[in-house]
C-alpha positions as CSV (number, residue, x, y, z in Angstrom):
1,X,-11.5,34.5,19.6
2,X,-9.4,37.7,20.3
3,X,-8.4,39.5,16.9
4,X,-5.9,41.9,18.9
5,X,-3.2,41.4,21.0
6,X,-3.2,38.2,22.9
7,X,-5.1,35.6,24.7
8,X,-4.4,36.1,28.3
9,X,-5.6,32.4,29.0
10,X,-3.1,30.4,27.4
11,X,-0.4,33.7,25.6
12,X,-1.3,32.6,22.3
13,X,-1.2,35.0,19.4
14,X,-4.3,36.9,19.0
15,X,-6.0,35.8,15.7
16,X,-5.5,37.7,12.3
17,X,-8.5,39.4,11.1
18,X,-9.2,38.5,7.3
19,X,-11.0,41.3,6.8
20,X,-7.8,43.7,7.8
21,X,-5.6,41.9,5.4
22,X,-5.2,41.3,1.3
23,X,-5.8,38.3,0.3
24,X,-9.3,38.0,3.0
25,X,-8.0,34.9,3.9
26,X,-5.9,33.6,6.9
27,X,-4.8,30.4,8.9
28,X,-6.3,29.7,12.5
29,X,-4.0,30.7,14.9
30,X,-4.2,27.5,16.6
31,X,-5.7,24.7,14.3
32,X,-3.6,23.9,11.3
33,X,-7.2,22.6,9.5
34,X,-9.2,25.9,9.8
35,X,-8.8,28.9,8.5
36,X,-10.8,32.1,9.0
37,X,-12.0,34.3,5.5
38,X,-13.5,37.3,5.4
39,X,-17.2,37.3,4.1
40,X,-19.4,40.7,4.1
41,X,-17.2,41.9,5.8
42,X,-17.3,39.2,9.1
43,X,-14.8,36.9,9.9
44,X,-15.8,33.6,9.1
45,X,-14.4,30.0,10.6
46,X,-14.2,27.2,8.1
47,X,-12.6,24.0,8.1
48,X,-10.2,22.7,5.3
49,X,-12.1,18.6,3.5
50,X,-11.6,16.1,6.2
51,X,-7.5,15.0,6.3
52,X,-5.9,18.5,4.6
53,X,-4.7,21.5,6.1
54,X,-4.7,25.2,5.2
55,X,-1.8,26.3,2.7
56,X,-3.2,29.7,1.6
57,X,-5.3,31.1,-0.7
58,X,-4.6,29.7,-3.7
59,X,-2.8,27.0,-2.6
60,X,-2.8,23.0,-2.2
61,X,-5.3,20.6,-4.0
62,X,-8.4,22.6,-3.1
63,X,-9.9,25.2,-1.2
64,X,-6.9,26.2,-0.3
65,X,-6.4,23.3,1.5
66,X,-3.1,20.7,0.9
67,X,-1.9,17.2,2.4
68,X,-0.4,17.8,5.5
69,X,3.4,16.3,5.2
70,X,4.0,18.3,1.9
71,X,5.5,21.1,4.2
72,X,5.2,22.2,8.0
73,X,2.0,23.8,7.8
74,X,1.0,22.1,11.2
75,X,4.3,23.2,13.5
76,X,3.2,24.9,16.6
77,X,-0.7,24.3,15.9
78,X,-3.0,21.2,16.3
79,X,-5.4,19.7,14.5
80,X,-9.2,20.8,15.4
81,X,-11.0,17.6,13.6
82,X,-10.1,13.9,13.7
83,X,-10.3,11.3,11.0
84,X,-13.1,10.6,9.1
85,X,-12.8,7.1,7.8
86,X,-14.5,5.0,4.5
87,X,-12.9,2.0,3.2
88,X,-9.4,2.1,2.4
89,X,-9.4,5.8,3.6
90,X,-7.6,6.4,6.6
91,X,-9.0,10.3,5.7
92,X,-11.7,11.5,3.4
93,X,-8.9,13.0,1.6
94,X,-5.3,11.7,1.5
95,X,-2.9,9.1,0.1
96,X,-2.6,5.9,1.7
97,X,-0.5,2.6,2.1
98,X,-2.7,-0.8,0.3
99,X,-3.3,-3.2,3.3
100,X,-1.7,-6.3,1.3
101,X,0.8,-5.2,-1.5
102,X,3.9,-3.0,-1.8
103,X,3.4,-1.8,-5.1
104,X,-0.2,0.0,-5.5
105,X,-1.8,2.3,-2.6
106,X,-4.7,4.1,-2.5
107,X,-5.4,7.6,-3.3
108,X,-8.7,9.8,-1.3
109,X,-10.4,12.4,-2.7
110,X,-13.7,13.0,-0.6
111,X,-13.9,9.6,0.6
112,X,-13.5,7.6,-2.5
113,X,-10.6,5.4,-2.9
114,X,-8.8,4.8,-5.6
115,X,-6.4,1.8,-6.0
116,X,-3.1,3.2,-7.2
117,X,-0.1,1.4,-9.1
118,X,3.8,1.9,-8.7
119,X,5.2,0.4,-11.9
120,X,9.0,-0.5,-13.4
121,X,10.0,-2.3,-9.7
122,X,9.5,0.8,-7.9
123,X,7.1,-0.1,-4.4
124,X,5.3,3.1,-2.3
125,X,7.2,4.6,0.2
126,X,4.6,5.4,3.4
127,X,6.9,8.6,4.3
128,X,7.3,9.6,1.1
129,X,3.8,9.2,0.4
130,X,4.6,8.7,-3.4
131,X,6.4,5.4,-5.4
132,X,10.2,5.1,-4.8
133,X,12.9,2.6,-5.4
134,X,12.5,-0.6,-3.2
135,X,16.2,0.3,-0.7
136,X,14.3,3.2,0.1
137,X,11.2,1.5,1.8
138,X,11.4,-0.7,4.6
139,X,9.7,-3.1,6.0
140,X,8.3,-4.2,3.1
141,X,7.9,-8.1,1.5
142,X,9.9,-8.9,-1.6
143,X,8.2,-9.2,-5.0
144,X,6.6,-12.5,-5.6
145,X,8.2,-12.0,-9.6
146,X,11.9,-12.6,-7.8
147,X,10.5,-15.5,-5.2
148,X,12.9,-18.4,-6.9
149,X,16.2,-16.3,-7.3
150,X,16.4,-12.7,-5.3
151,X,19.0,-11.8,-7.8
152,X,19.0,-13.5,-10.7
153,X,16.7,-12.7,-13.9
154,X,13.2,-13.5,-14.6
155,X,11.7,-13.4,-18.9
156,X,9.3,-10.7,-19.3
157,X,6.6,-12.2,-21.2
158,X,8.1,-13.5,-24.6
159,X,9.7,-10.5,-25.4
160,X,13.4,-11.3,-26.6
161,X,15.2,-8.3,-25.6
162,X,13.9,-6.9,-22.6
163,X,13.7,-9.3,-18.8
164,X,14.0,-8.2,-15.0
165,X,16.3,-8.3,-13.1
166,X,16.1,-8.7,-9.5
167,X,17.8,-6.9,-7.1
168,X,17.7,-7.9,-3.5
169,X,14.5,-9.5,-4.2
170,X,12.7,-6.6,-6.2
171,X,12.9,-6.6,-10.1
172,X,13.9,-4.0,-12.6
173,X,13.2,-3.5,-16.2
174,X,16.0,-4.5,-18.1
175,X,16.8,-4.3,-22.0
176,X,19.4,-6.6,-23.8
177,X,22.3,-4.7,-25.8
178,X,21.7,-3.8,-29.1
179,X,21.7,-7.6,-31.4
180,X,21.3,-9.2,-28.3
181,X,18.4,-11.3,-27.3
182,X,17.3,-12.9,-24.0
183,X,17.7,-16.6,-23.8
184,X,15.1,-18.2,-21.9
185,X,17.2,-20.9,-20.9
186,X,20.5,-19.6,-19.6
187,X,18.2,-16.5,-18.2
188,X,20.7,-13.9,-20.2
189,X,21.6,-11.7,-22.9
190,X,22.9,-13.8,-26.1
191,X,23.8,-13.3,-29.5
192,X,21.2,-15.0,-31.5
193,X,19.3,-17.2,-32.3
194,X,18.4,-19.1,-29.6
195,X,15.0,-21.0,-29.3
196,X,12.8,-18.4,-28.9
197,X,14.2,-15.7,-30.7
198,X,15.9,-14.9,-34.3
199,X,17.6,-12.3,-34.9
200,X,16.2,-8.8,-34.5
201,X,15.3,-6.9,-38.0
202,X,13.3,-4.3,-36.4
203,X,13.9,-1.4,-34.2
204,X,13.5,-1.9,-30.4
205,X,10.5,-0.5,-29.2
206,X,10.6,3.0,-27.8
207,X,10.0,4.1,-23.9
208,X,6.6,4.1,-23.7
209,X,6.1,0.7,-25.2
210,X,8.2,-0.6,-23.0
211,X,6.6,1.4,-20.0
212,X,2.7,-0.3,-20.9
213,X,4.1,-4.0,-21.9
214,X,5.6,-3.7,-17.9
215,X,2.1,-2.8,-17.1
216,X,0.3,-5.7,-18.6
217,X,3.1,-8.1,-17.3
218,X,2.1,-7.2,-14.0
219,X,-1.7,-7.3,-14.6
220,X,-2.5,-9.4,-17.5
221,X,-5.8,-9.2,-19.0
222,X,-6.3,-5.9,-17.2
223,X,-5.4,-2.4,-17.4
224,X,-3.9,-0.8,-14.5
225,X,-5.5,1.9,-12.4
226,X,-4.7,5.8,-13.5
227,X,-1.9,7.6,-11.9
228,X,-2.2,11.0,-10.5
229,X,0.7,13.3,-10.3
């Protein structure tokens, strides 16, 4: 590498030198995965984990290192190293679509995967590379909860004032109106009683309730993976 002027071979941009600038640190001048940093006074190469790319010092999810599509750190470079695979990791490091289902994917970190869970109808967007609502992401089957009626309702449980609703053949979390309970039988919001359900005495439960009963309803028995933000 030429750390002045520029490569006569292919008119490239000659290399910073870390050792000539602040932070010690700099990005390859042609590999969006390397970076050179200044130790002892040397330049020294180093690549960025397996499927991240430099961002700066200080910067990304480690070593300075981030996923590639959260910005254009790879315009006008290349990448030096290709994939290093495990199961379920396209990457060692990265966040990936499941093979089978729309609504959980995968999340790398050093090769280890991590199954993933999009709750409250929302399925996981490939471009996006994070959980978004279902017209947003293509390609992708319809949820088996709205299989009989792709946009009529479907009880949640045996709760009596909260059901999906599906939309195009993904459901929402919906809540009855306040007094109102959901009738099992006409698959809507009535004025009670009805069968199931007397009329409410207590408060409705608060967001977060209803956040983890939609969690169970999806995996009974079972608690669902962690989320990473």
């Amino acid at each position: 590498y030429s750390f002045l002027g520029c490569n006569a071979q292919s008119q490239r941009p000659a290399q910073d030198d870390p050792c000539k600038i602040k932070s010690k640190v700099v990005g390859d001048v042609r590999y969006c995965d390397r970076y050179w940093e200044c130790v002892n006074d040397q330049p020294e190469l180093y690549d960025c984990p397996n499927g991240l790319v430099f961002a700066g010092k200080h910067r990304g999810v480690t070593e300075g290192c981030d996923y590639p599509w959260r910005s254009n750190y790879c315009e006008g470079k290349e990448l030096a190293n290709g994939p290093i695979s495990t199961e379920n990791c396209d990457w060692l490091y990265g966040i990936f679509g499941h093979e089978t289902s729309c609504t959980r994917y995968w999340t790398c970190w050093n090769g280890t995967a991590t199954e993933q869970l999009c709750i409250g109808g929302l399925l996981y967007n490939e471009n996006a590379h994070s959980c978004d609502w279902p017209e947003n992401v293509e390609g992708c089957q319809k949820h088996p909860l709205c299989n009989d009626d792709p946009n009529g309702n479907v009880p949640l449980g045996k709760s009596c004032n909260r059901y999906w609703q599906c939309q195009g053949g993904y459901p929402r979390l919906q809540r009855c109106p306040a007094m109102l309970v959901f009738d099992r039988n006409s698959l809507r919001c009535v004025v009670p009683p009805t069968e199931d359900c007397d009329i409410p005495t207590t408060p409705p439960p608060q967001e977060g309730d209803l956040q983890n009963e939609n969690e169970q309803h999806q995996h009974p028995g079972k608690n669902p993976p962690g989320r990473r933000n």
